[in-house]
C-alpha positions in Angstrom: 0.0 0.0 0.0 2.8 2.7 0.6 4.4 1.8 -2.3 1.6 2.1 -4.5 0.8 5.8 -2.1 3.9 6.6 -3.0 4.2 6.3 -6.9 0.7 7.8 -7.0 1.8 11.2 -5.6 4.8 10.8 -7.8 2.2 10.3 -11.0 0.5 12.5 -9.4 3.0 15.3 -9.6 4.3 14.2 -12.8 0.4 14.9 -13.9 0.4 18.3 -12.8 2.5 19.8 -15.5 0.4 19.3 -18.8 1.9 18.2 -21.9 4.4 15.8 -20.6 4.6 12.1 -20.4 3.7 10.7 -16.7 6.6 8.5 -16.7 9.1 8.1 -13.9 11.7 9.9 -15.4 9.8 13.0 -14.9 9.4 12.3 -11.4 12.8 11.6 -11.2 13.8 14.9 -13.0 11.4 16.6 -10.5 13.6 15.5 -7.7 17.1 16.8 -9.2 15.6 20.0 -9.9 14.9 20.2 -6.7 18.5 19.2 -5.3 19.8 21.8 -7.8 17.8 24.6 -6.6 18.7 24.1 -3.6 22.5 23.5 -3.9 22.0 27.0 -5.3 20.5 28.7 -2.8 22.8 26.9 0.0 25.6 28.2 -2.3 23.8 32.0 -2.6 23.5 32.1 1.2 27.1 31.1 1.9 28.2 34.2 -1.2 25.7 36.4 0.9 27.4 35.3 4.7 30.8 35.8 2.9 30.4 39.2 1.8 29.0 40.3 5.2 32.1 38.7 6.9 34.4 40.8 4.2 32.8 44.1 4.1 32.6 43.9 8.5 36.8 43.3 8.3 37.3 46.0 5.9 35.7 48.4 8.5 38.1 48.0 11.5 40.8 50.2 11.9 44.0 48.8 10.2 47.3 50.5 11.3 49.5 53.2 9.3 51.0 51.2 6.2 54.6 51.3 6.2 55.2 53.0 3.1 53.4 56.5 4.6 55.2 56.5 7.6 58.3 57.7 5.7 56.5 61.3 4.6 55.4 61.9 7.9 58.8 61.7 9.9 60.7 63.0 6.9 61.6 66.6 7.5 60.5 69.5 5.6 63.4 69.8 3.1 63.3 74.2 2.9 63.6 74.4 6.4 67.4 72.8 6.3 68.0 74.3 2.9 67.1 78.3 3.1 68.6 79.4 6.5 72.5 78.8 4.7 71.1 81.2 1.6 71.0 84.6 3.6 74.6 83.8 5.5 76.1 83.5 2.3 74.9 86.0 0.5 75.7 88.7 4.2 79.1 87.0 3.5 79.6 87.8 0.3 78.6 91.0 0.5 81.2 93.8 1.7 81.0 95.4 5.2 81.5 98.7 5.6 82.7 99.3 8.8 82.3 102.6 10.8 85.4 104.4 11.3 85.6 105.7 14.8 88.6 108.3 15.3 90.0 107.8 19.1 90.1 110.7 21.0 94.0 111.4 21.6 95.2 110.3 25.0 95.8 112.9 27.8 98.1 113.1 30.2 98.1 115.2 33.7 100.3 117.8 34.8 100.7 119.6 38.6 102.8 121.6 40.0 102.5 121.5 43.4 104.7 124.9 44.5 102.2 127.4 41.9 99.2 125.1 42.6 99.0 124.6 38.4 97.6 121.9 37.1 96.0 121.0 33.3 96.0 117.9 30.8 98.2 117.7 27.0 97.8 115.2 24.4 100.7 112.5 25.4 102.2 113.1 21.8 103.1 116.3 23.0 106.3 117.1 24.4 106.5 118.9 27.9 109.2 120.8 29.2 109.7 122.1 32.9 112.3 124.2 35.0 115.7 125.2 33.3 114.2 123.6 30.1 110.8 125.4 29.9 112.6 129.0 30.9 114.9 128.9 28.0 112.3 128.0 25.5 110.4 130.7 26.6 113.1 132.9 26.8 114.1 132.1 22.8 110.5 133.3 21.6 109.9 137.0 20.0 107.2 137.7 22.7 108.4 135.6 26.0 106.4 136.8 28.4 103.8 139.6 28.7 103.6 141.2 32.0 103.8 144.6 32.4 106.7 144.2 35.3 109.8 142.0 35.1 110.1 138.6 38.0 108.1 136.2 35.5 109.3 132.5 36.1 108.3 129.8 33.4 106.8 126.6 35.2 105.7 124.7 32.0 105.7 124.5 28.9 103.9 122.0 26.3 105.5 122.0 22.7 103.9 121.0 19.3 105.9 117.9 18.1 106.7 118.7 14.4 105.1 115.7 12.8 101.7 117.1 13.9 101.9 118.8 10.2 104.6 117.5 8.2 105.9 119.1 5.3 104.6 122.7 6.6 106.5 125.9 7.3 105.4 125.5 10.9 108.0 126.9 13.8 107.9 126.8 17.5 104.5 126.1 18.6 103.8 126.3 22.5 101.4 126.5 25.3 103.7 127.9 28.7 102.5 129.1 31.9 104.2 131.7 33.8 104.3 132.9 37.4 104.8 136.5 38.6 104.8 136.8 42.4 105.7 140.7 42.1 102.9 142.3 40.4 99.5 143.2 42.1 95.6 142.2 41.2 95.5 145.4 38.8 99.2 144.9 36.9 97.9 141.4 36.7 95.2 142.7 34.2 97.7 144.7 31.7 100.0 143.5 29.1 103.1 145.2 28.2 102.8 144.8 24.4 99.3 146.1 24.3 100.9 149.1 26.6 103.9 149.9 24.7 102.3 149.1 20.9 102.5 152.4 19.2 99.5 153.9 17.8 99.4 152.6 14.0 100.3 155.0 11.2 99.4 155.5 7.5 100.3 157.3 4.3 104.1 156.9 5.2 106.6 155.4 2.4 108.5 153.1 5.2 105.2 151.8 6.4 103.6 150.8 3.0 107.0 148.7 2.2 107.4 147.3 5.4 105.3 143.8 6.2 102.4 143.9 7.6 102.5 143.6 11.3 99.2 144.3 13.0 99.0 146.0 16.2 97.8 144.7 19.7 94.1 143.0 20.3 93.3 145.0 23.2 92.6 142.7 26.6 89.5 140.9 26.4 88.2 138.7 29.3 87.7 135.0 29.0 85.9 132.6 31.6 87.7 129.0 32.6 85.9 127.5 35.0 85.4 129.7 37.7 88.8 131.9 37.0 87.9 135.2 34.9 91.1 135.9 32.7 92.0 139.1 30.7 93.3 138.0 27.2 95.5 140.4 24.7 97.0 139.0 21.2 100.2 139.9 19.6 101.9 139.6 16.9 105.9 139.9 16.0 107.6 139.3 13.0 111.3 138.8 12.7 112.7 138.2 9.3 110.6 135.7 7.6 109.6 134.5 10.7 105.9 135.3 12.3 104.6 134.9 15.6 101.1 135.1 16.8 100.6 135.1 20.5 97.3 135.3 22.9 98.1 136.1 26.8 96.1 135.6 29.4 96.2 136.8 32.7 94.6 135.6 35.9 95.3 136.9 39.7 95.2 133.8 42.4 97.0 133.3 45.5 98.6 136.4 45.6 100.3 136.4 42.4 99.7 136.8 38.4 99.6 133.7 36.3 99.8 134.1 32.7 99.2 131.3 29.9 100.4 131.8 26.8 99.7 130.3 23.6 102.8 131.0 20.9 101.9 130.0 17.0 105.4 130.9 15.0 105.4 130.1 10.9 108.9 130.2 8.9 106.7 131.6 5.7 109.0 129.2 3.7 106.1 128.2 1.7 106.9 126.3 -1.6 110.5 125.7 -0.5 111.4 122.1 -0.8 107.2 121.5 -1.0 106.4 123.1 2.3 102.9 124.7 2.5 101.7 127.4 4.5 100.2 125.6 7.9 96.9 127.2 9.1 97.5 128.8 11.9 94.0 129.0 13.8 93.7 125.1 13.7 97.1 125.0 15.6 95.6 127.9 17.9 92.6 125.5 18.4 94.9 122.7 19.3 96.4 125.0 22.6 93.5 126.1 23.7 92.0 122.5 24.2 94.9 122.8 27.2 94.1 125.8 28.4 90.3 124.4 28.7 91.7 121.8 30.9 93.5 124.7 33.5 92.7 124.8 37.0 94.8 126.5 40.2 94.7 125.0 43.7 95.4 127.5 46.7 99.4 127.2 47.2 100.5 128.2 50.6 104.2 128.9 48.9 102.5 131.8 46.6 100.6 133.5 49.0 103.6 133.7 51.4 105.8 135.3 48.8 103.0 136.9 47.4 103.7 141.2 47.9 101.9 143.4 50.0 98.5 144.9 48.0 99.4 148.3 49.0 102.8 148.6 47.6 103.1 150.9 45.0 103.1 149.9 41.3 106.6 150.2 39.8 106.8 151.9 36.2 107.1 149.8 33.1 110.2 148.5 32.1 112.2 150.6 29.4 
């Protein structure tokens, strides 16, 4: 009975497709069919889990590759490369460097006995005593007060190479003590005294050299000392000097400073040129600026009495 059950529903589903045979075969076929379709679907599903199981890896975080790790820890080439660029080019280029002229270098002077003190260029040469007196002494003007007893203390000389190849002389700054004149003498100058009054229209005078009178005296402040100035000038020959005096009263006696500018007015001989006297001039009185008198107990015990009479110029 089951077999026959059986090959009835196989007729049976062999009948339900029209137009075919009801054999067994086409039960038979029925059944692969079947097995096919659902080889294929087994086969779709296990497509279908693999894709999922694909696409879910490829969504976790994998690390850096390798080959990108090199651009991120290499460094930025320009930043090794363009510092060098501006060093050489600073290198190359020439410096021009600022030329800063030294101030010359000064040295001090004091004497204690006059109380004198004040600074000269080292180059310079300086003279004292038995030395400074005979320079003094050998120039056309030596010294300009209006009575004789002037000793020379100092004296500061003009080396000649300070203007080679000039006709330059003697060029000197000396100071001068005069224990034997009073407060007012102090303040007069023999040459402004005794230079005559000037005269024109006279033969002898228009052939002779010009030789202008005295400046009269003039005050000038240094410091705290008020000094009467007078300038001369004395030519001898074919030598000129141009002095300026001045004259200060302290401690009981006259000082005088003198500044002494002499010129041989050899000018084109042997390629000397004519020096310009006022830059010397400017030179001295850069020491004079630098003067200063401390109170000497030695002058003012020497010093004479203020109410002595004043003695008449010297003939």
């Amino acid at each position: 009975m089951n077999r026959i059950n059986l090959f009835r529903k196989s007729e049976v589903r062999g009948m339900t497709f029209p137009g075919k045979p009801e054999t067994l075969e086409s039960v038979t076929w029925g059944k692969i069919n079947f097995e096919k379709t659902t080889g294929a679907l087994v086969f779709a599903a296990l497509l279908i889990v693999c894709s999922i199981a694909v696409g879910c890896s490829s969504e976790k975080p994998q690390p850096a590759s390798s080959n990108n790790s090199p651009a991120m820890t290499q460094p930025t080439p320009p930043a090794v490369t363009i510092p060098p660029a501006p060093v050489q080019q600073a290198a190359a280029k020439p410096v021009h460097k600022k030329v800063v002229r030294k101030a010359p270098v000064m040295l001090a002077y004091t004497d204690k006995t006059s109380g004198v003190s004040f600074q000269y260029p080292k180059k310079y040469s300086l003279k004292t005593g038995d030395a400074a007196d005979q320079l003094v002494s050998s120039a056309s003007v030596p010294m300009d007060f209006v009575q004789p007893g002037g000793v020379a203390v100092a004296v500061v000389a003009v080396p000649e190479t300070a203007y080679p190849k000039s006709d330059l002389g003697p060029a000197f700054f000396d100071v001068s003590v005069n224990k034997a004149l009073t407060a007012e003498q102090c303040g007069e100058f023999l040459e402004t005294k005794a230079a005559p009054p000037a005269e024109t229209g006279t033969p002898a005078e228009t052939n002779a050299p010009a030789t202008p009178a005295a400046v009269p005296p003039a005050k000038l402040m240094i410091g705290n000392m008020e000094l009467q100035s007078a300038e001369t000038l004395a030519s001898q020959e074919t030598r000129e000097e141009a002095s300026k005096y001045y004259h200060v009263f302290e401690n009981g006696a006259c000082y005088e400073f003198a500044l002494k500018v002499s010129t041989t007015n050899i000018e084109n001989q042997g390629g000397a040129t004519h020096v310009d006297r006022g830059e010397v001039f400017k030179r001295l009185e850069k020491i004079l600026a630098t003067v200063k008198i401390a109170a000497s107990a030695e002058v003012t015990a020497s010093a004479p009495v203020a109410a002595a009479a004043p003695a008449s110029p010297a003939q």
